[in-house]
C-alpha positions, 0 to 999 in steps of 0.5 A: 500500500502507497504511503499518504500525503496531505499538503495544504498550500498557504499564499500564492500561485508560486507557493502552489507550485512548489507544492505541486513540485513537491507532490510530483518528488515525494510520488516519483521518489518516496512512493507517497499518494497525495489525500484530502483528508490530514486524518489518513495521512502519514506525511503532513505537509504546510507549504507556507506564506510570509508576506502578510503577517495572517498566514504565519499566525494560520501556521501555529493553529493549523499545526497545533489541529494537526498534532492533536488529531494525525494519526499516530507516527504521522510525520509534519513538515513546513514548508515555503517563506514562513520556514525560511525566515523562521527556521529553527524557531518553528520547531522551538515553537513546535516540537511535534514537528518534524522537519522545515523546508525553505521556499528555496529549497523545494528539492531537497524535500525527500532529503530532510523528510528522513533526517528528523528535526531537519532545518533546511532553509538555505536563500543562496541555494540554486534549483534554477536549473532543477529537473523536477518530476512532472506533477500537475493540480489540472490537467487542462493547465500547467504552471511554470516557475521562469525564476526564482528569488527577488532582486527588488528591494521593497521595504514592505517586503520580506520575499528576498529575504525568504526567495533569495536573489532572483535567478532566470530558469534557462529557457529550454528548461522552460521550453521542455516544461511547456511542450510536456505539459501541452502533450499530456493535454494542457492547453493553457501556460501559466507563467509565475515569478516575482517579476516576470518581465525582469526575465533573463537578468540573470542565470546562474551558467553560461546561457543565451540571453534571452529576455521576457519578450523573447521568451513569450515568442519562442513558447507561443511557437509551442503546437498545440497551446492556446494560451499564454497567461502570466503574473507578475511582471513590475510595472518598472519593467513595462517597456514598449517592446513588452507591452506590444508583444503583449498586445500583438500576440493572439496566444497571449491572454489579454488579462495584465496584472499590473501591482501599484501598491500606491498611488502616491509618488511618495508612498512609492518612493518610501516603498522603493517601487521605482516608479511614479504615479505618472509612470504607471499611469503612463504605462496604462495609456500605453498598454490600452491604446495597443491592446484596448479589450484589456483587463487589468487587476492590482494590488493595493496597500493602504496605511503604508507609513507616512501616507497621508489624507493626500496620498491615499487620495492619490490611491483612489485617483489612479483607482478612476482613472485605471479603472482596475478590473480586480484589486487585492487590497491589504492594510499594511502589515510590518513584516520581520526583516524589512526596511519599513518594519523600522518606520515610526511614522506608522498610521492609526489604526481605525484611519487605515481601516476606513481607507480599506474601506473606501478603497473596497468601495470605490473598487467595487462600484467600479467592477459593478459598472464593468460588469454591467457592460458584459451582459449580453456579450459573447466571450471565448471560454476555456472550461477548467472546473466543475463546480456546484449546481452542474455547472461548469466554471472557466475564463475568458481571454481577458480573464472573466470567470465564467460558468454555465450548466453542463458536465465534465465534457466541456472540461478542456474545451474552448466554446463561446459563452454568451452572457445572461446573468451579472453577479461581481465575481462569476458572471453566468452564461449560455454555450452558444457555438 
């Protein structure tokens, strides 16, 4: 009988694919069957988040649920970004548990899994060029990570400190990713790094230079992919030859998310972001005069300190003026190991509650009115997941999920969809062609 696993994934689509790359070496190389249920499983696995300071305190209540109720000689591993910052803490803090992975040491997992109390959180260590056996959560599309680490300096953010320096997978590796994954069936690529458009920096051998545009054009000439999505590229980053591959390849999506943190020029610059208000703005114009069915989505701190009533006025301006289709807003949350963890001008409580307020409120009359001018449409759907109710759930070109009534035969499958009911994150339709 094949040994049990469980592992839940805290954080973002990075984090999710570790995950998936840890399932694929545990499966190929320890025997392991990956579970739903913590309760049958001999191996335990939290693959963890640090960029927020809610999902590291997620970690210790989640563990504590699982020592009390595992079965016996269950074993407990944590993984990603919370480990790597932690590190021999968490076993201080833990004692049950049995191992800690770093985010950038993914392949070392059927390693420290026989080496009890093992600490494995190594930033400097290099899986650029790694060959990870193939395991995907969807059959219908497939992440590839194109680096790894952050060469950014934001003072919010402790990514680099638990990512280490960024690091371009050489592009064949990536290549050779994308052709299997299209051959047992994916028709969708899905990019991930910190700042995929700052691709081909840097790579840890002798490799060709190659650059994010260049890469976009070498897998787009992949048969049998439909689409090419990505996430995130740093507005920094958005030069014209960029934004007109965007625009003028027919296989990448036309869905960009473009992370502002603030619109205040000088709430940037307290952030190092490298740009201004005006250049993001600038690169909006550009992005929507070549590629005008765009849809844009953000990220958005508020309460970041320092910023004041005429800074977060400047958050909102941009919000009216871009006119996101989708935001991810957060009150600013000091995290360990940052520059910003220092600053003393911090913003009262109550203050940065009522921004995120008003943020989420200009955001959602904005998605209400976009939403609004979809009725009726017709969009190109590819269907990726059965959900409750028999219907079945995918996206448009520009990202708009999308479901109607129907069964697993429309799993994988392009149709177009015409519009029928509104609602603010799913709208409903019917299969029309």
């Amino acid at each position: 009988m094949s040994k049990k696993l469980f592992i839940e994934t805290l954080g973002c689509a990075m984090n999710s694919r570790d995950s998936e790359h840890m399932i694929a070496q545990l499966t190929e190389k320890e025997g392991y069957e990956a579970i739903s249920d913590f309760r049958e499983a001999d191996l335990i696995l939290i693959n963890t988040c640090s960029v927020r300071e809610k999902p590291v305190s997620k970690l210790f209540s989640e563990l504590g649920i699982f020592n009390k109720k595992k079965k016996p000689g269950a074993k407990i591993g944590v993984c990603g970004c919370t480990a790597s910052h932690l590190g021999e803490e968490i076993i201080k803090r833990a004692p049950y548990v049995n191992f800690v992975l770093g985010a950038r040491n993914v392949s070392k997992i059927t390693e420290v899994l026989h080496k009890d109390k093992a600490v494995e959180i190594d930033i400097n260590y290099d899986e650029s060029e790694f060959a990870f056996d193939d395991f995907r959560t969807s059959p219908y599309k497939a992440f590839i990570n194109i680096s790894i680490g952050c060469d950014k300096a934001c003072t919010y953010c402790i990514v680099p400190k638990t990512r280490g320096d960024e690091i371009s997978i050489p592009d064949a590796l990536i290549i050779r990713e994308a052709e299997r994954a299209v051959d047992s069936g994916a028709k969708e690529i899905f990019l991930l790094g910190q700042n995929v458009n700052n691709y081909g920096r840097r790579f840890s051998g002798e490799h060709e230079k190659v650059n994010f545009s260049e890469l976009l054009r070498r897998l787009s000439k992949i048969e049998g992919l439909e689409r090419l999505r990505f996430t995130s590229p740093h507005p920094f980053h958005m030069d014209d030859e960029f934004i007109e591959e965007f625009a003028s390849n027919p296989k990448i999506c036309k869905s960009m998310h473009m992370p502002l943190q603030s619109g205040s020029t000088k709430v940037l610059k307290d952030m190092k972001r490298g740009y201004s208000k005006e250049w993001f703005l600038n690169r909006v114009e550009k992005l929507r005069a070549e590629c005008p069915q765009v849809s844009i989505s953000t990220d958005i701190i508020v309460a970041f300190p320092g910023e004041s009533d005429e800074d977060f006025e400047d958050s909102l301006d941009v919000m009216r003026q871009v006119r996101f289709n989708q935001i991810f807003s957060f009150k600013y949350s000091a995290r360990p190991e940052t520059e910003a963890e220092h600053f003393t001008n911090t913003v009262d409580e109550e203050v940065a509650s009522d921004r995120l307020t008003a943020l989420q409120s200009l955001n959602t009359e904005i998605v209400d009115e976009i939403n609004a001018t979809s009725l009726g449409k017709t969009y190109r759907v590819y269907f990726e997941e059965l959900i409750k109710d028999y219907f079945v759930s995918g996206r448009s070109d520009n990202n708009i999920v999308i479901k109607v009534k129907g069964s697993d035969e429309l799993l994988g499958e392009f149709r177009d969809v015409k519009i029928t009911s509104i609602g603010r994150t799913i709208l409903t339709g019917e299969v029309v062609a």
